[in-house]
SEDO-314247 format. One line per 3 residues: for each residue y, x, z of C-alpha. Coordinates in steps of 0.001 Angstrom, whole numbers, padded with zeros to 6 digits, always signed. Example, Ala and Ser with C-alpha at 12.3 -4.5 7.8 and 13.67 -1.06 7.14 Angstrom:
! residues 2
-004500/+012300/+007800 ~ -001060/+013670/+007140 $
***
This chain:
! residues 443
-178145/-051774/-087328 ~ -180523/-053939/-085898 ~ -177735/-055531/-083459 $
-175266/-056198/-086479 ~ -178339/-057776/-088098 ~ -178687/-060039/-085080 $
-175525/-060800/-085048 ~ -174980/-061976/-088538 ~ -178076/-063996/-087906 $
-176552/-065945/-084837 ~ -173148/-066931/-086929 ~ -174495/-070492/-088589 $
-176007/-071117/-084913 ~ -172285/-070542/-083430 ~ -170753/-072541/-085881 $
-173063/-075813/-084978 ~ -170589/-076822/-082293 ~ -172267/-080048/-080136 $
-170236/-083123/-081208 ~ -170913/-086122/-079112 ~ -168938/-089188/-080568 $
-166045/-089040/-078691 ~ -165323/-085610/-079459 ~ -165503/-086702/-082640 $
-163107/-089342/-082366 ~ -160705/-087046/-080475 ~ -161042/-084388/-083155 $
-160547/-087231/-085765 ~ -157414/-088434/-084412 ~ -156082/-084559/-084394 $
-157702/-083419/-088195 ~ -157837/-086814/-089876 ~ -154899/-086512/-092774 $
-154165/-090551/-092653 ~ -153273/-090310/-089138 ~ -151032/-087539/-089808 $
-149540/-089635/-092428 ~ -148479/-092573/-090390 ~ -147047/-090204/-087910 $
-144736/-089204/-089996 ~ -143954/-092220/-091111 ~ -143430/-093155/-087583 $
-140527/-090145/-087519 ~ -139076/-091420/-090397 ~ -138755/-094828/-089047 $
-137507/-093652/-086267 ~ -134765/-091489/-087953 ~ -133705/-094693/-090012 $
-132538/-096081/-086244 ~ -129869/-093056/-086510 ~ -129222/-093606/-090163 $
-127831/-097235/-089194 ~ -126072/-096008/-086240 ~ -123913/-094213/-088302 $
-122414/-097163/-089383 ~ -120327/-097383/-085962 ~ -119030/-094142/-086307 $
-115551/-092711/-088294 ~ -116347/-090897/-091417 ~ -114583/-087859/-091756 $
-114341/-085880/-095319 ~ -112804/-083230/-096753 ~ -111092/-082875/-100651 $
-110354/-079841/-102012 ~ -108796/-080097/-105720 ~ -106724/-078554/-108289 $
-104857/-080061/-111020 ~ -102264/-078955/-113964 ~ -100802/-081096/-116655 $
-097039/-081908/-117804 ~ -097180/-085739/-117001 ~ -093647/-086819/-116223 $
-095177/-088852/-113910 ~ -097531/-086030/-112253 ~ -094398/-083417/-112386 $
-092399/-085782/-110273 ~ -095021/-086997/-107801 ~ -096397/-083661/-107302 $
-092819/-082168/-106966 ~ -092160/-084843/-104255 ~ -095264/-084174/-101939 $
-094787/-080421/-102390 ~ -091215/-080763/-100762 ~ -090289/-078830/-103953 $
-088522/-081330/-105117 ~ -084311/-080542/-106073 ~ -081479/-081623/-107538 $
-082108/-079909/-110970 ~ -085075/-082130/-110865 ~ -083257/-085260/-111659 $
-081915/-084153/-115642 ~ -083044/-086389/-118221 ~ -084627/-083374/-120267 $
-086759/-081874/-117117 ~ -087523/-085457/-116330 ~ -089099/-086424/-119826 $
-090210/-083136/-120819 ~ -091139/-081241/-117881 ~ -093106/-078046/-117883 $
-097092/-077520/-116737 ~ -097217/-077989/-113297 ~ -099814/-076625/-110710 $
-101366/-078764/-107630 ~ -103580/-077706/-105795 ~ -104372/-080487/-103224 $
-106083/-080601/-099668 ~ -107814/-083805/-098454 ~ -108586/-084289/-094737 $
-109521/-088099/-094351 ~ -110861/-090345/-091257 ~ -112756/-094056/-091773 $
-113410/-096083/-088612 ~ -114928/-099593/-089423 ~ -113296/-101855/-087045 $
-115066/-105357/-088427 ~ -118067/-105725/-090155 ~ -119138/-108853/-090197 $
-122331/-107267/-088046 ~ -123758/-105327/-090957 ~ -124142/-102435/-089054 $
-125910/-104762/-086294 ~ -127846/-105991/-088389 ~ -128993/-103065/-090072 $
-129393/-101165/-086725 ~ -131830/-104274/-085627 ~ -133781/-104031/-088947 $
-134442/-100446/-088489 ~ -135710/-100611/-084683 ~ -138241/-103731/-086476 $
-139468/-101372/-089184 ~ -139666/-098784/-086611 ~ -141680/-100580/-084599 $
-143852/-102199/-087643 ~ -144457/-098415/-088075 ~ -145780/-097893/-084791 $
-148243/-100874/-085034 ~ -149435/-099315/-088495 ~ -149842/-095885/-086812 $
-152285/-097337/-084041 ~ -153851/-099950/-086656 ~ -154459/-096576/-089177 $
-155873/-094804/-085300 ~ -157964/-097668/-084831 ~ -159314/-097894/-087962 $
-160270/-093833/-088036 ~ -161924/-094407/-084632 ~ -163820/-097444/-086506 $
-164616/-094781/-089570 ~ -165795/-092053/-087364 ~ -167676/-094642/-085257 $
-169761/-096128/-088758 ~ -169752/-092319/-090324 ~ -171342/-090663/-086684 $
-173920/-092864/-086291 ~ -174792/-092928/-089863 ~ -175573/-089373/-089885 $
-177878/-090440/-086899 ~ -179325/-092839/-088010 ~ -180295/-090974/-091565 $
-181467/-088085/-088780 ~ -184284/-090256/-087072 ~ -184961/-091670/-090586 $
-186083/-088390/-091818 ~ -188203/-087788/-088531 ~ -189654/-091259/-088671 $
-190674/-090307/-092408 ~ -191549/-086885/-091391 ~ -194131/-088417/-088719 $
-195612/-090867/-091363 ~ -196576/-087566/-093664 ~ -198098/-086186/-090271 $
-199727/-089284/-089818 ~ -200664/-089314/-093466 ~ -201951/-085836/-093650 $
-204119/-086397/-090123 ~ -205859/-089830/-091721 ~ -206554/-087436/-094858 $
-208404/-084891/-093246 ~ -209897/-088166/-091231 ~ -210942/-089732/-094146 $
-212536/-086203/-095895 ~ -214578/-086323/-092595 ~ -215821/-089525/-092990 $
-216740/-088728/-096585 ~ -218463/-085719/-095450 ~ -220522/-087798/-093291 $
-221251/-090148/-095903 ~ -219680/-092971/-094495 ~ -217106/-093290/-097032 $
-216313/-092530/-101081 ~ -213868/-090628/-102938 ~ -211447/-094010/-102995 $
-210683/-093792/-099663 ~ -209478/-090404/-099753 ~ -207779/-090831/-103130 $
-206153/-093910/-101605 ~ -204460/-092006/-098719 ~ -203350/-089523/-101165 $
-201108/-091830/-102555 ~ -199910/-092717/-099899 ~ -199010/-089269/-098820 $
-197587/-088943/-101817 ~ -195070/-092491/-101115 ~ -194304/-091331/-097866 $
-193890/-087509/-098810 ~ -190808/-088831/-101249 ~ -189255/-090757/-098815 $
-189029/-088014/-096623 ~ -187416/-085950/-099242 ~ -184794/-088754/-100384 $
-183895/-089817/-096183 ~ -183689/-085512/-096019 ~ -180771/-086231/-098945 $
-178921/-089127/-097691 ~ -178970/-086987/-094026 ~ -176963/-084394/-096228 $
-174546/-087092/-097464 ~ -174394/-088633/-093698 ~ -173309/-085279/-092730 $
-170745/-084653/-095357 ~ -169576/-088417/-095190 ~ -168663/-087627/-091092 $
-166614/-084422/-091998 ~ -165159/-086588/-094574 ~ -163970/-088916/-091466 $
-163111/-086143/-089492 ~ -160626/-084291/-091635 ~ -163197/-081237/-091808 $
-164105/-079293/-095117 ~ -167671/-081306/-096152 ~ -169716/-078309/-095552 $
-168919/-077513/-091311 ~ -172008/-078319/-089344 ~ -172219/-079833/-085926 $
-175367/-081072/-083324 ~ -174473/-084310/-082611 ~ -175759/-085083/-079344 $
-174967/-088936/-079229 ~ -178397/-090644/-079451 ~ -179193/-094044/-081331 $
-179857/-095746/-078181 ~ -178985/-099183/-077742 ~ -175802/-100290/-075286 $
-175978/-102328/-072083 ~ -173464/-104356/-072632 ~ -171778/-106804/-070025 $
-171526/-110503/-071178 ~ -168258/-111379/-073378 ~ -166397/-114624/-073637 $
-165715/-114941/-077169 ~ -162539/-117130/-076359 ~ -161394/-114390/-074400 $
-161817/-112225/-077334 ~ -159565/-113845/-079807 ~ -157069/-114500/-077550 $
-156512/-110316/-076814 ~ -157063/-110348/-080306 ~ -154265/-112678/-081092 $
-151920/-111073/-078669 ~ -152688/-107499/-079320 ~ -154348/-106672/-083356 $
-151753/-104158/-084897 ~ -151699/-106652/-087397 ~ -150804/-109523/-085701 $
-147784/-107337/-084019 ~ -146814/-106270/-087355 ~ -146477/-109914/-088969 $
-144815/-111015/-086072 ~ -142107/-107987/-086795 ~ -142266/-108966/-090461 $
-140747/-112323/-089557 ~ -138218/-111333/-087028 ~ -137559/-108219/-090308 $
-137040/-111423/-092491 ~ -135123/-113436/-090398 ~ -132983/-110276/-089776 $
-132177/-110257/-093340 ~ -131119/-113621/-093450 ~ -128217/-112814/-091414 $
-127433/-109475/-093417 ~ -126971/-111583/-096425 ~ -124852/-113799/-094682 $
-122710/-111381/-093450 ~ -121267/-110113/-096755 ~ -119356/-113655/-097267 $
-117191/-112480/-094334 ~ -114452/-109963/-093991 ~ -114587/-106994/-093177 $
-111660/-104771/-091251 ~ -111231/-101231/-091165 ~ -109212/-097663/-090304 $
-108129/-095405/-092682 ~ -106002/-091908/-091666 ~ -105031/-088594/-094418 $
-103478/-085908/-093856 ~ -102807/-084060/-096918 ~ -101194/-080424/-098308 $
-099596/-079880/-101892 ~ -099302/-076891/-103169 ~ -098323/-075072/-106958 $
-101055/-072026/-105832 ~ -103645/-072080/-103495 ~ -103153/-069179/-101299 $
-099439/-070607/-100398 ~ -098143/-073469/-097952 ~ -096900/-076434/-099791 $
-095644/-080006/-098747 ~ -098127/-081371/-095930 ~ -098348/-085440/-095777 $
-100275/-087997/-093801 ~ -101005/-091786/-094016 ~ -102588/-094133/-091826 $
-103467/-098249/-092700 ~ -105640/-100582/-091456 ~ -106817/-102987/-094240 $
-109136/-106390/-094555 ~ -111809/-106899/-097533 ~ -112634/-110220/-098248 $
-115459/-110817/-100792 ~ -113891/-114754/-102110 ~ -116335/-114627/-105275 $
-118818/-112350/-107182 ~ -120301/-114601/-109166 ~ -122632/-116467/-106659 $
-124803/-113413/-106003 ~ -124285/-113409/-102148 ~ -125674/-117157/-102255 $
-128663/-115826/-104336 ~ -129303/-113306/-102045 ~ -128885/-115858/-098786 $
-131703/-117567/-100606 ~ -133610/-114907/-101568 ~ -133895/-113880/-098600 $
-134799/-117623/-096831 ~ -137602/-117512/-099207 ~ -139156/-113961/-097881 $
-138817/-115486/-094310 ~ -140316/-118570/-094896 ~ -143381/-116303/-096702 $
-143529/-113932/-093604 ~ -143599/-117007/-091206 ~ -146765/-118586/-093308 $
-148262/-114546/-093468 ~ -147694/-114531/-089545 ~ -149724/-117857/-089474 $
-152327/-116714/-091808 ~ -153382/-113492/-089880 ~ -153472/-115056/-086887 $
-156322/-117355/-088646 ~ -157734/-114142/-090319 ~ -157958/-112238/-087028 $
-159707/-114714/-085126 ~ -162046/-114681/-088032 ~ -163206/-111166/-087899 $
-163934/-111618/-083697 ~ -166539/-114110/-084773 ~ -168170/-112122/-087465 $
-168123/-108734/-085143 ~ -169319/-110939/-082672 ~ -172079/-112781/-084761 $
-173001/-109588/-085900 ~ -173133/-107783/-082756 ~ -175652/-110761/-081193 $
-178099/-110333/-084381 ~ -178184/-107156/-083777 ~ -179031/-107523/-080120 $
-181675/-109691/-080900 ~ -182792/-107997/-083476 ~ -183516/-104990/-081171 $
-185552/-106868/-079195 ~ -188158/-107861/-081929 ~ -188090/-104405/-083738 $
-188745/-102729/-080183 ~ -191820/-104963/-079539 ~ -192928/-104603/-083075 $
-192620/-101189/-082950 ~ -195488/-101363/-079710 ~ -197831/-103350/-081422 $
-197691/-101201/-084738 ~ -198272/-098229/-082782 ~ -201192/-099783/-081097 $
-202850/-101822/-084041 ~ -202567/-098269/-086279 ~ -204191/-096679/-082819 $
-206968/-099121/-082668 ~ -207300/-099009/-087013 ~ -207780/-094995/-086642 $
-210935/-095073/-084487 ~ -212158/-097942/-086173 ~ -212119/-096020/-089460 $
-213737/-093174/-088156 ~ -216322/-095214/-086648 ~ -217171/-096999/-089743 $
-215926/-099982/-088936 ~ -212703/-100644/-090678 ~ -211737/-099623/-094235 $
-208913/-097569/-096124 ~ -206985/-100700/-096497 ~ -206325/-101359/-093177 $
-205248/-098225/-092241 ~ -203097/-097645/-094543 ~ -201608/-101063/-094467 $
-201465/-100212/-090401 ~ -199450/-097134/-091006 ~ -196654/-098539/-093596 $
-196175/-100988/-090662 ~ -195921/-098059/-088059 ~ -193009/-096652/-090442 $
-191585/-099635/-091446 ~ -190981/-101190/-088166 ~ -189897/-097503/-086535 $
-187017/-098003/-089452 ~ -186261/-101570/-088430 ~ -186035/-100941/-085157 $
-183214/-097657/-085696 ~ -181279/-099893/-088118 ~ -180921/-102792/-085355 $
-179645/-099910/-082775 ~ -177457/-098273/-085568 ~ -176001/-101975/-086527 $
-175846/-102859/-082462 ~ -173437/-099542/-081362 ~ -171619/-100244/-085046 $
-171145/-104176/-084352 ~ -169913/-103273/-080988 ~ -167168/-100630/-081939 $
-166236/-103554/-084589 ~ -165774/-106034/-081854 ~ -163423/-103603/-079931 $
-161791/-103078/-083383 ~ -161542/-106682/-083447 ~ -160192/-107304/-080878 $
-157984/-105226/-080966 ~ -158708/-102530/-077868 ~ -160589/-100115/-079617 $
-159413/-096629/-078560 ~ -160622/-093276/-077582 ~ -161732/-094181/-074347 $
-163229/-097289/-075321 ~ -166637/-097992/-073420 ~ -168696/-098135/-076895 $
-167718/-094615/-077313 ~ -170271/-094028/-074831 $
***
């Protein structure tokens, strides 16, 4: 009994797996349902490819129907490709009143384009282009999920250290309380000062409980990015400790950006997709040539051989008018490549955009770590120096407790500079377009 007990005991510990943020950017990429989604549209692009190849190969279909009726006309015809067809055949009264007749009729037919006009080229070429627009959306949607987990992971850290920062301020409260009943005790002080620092407790008491909630919605936010039900629990062992990073050449930066964002890639196919479709609708004012071979059986009941036939022809289409809508379409279709050329233009423009904030951002935040960190050290020591004061007699309430929202306060500055540093820098990479599960950030 007692080892089932300790074994039901140890099952939450098990399931608190140690994520660092890789692993949870590799078990993003594998859970994540969006990613799954563009896969699959990847698939399907891919299968269009084979759709449009079919138009280079021979259809070949099969008929199978039965028909009666006393038609003159149908009488005689049928007659004639049955090979039942006699002499009697030819009286006037058979030939205007004939009786029912049965056909049952057998269809095997072949169509082989031989010409045309380079719609099937054309459509083969626009399918490889979508295919490989889907491709660039798959590793844009990959990126972007690496970006997610990136923001969501570090969130939930961040909200961790927030609720130990606040849960050393209540320490720190608590300590200067029984400090300050001391002091009072001594006679060195009045009831205000120990009033006064139970306020405070009580300030810094509900920020501990509301940083212990948004840690819960951290949490549940990173499953969220994972493709995990909200309620699985991990250790993430990825600390909030700012990067060493090596020096970057912002010019550098847009031009990888330029060459290789997803989106830029994908514009770039929207054009060529565009100017592909151009030529489609050109196409369709040319002729077009093709095969066509039957071979055929007639026969009054189905289970019996009848009259077997075959035709062959080659034949030309040529489209001379249809009331100007192949011109429409020609410019229609001028129109969407002259809007994909200006879209191509205006991500290009867009994407160099986004490397300067992500870099802006990322030097703030380097800078900003800096400050916070030496701010930090001098809170630390001014509440230090405050404390003994106080219980020396020689500094009031009002400085200590001023002292210790400083010690709190710049503790939270300083985590939100290194949370905003490791997101800035997984923003550049996204960016610039080479953020990927082995991306040095991930670090």
């Amino acid at each position: 009994m007692r080892k089932l007990l300790l074994l039901v005991l140890s099952v939450p510990l098990l399931a608190q797996d140690t994520l660092s943020l890789r692993d949870a950017v590799n078990l993003a990429l594998r859970q994540n349902k969006t990613v799954a989604a563009s896969g699959a549209a990847v698939r399907a692009s891919a299968a269009g490819i084979d759709v449009a190849r079919a138009g280079w190969l021979p259809k070949l279909n099969y008929e199978q129907s039965f028909t009666r009726s006393n038609n003159p006309v149908f009488v005689f015809s049928s007659l004639l490709t049955q090979h039942q067809f006699g002499l009697e055949d030819f009286n006037i009264g058979p030939l205007n009143r004939p009786n029912a007749l049965n056909n049952f009729q057998s269809v095997l037919s072949v169509d082989q384009p031989l010409y045309d006009a380079g719609q099937t080229h054309n459509a083969l070429k626009s399918a490889g282009l979508s295919a490989r627009m889907s491709e660039e959306e798959q590793r844009q949607v990959r990126m972007q999920t690496i970006a997610g987990v990136v923001k969501a992971y570090y969130g939930a850290v961040l909200a961790s250290e927030s609720l130990q920062a606040a849960e050393q301020a209540v320490s720190t409260a608590e300590a200067d309380l029984h400090r300050a009943q001391t002091v009072r005790a001594a006679g060195m002080s009045t009831d205000v000062d120990v009033l006064s620092i139970r306020v405070h407790l009580a300030a810094v008491t509900e920020q501990r409980i509301q940083r212990a909630a948004d840690l819960d919605v951290a949490k549940s936010a990173l499953n969220d990015a994972l493709g995990l039900p909200l309620d699985t629990r991990h250790t993430l062992s990825t600390p909030l400790h700012a990067l060493n990073l090596p020096e970057m050449d912002l010019a550098s930066l847009e031009r990888d950006a330029t060459q290789t964002r997803p989106e830029v890639r994908t514009s770039q196919l929207a054009e060529d997709l565009a100017r592909t479709q151009v030529n489609s609708a050109r196409s369709a004012l040319l002729p077009t040539v093709g095969f066509h071979a039957a071979f055929e059986t007639d026969a009054q009941q189905f289970v019996n051989q009848g009259g077997t036939n075959w035709l062959a022809s080659i034949g030309l289409k040529w489209n001379l008018f249809n009331g100007n809508g192949d011109k429409a379409r020609i410019a229609e279709s001028k129109q969407f490549l002259e809007r994909a050329h200006a879209d191509a233009q205006r991500v290009d423009s867009a994407v160099q955009l986004q490397v300067r904030q992500a870099w802006a951002n990322l030097q703030a935040a380097q800078q900003r770590i800096e400050v916070a960190k030496a701010a930090v050290a001098e809170a630390d020591e001014s509440l230090r120096i405050t404390q003994n004061r106080y219980e020396a007699g020689m500094s009031n309430v009002t400085d200590l407790l001023r002292n210790e929202t400083a010690v709190l306060e710049s503790r939270t500055r300083y985590l939100a500079a290194v949370h905003d540093q490791r997101v800035a820098a997984a923003m550049l990479d996204l960016a610039a377009g080479r953020l990927s599960p082995e991306s040095e950030v991930l670090n």
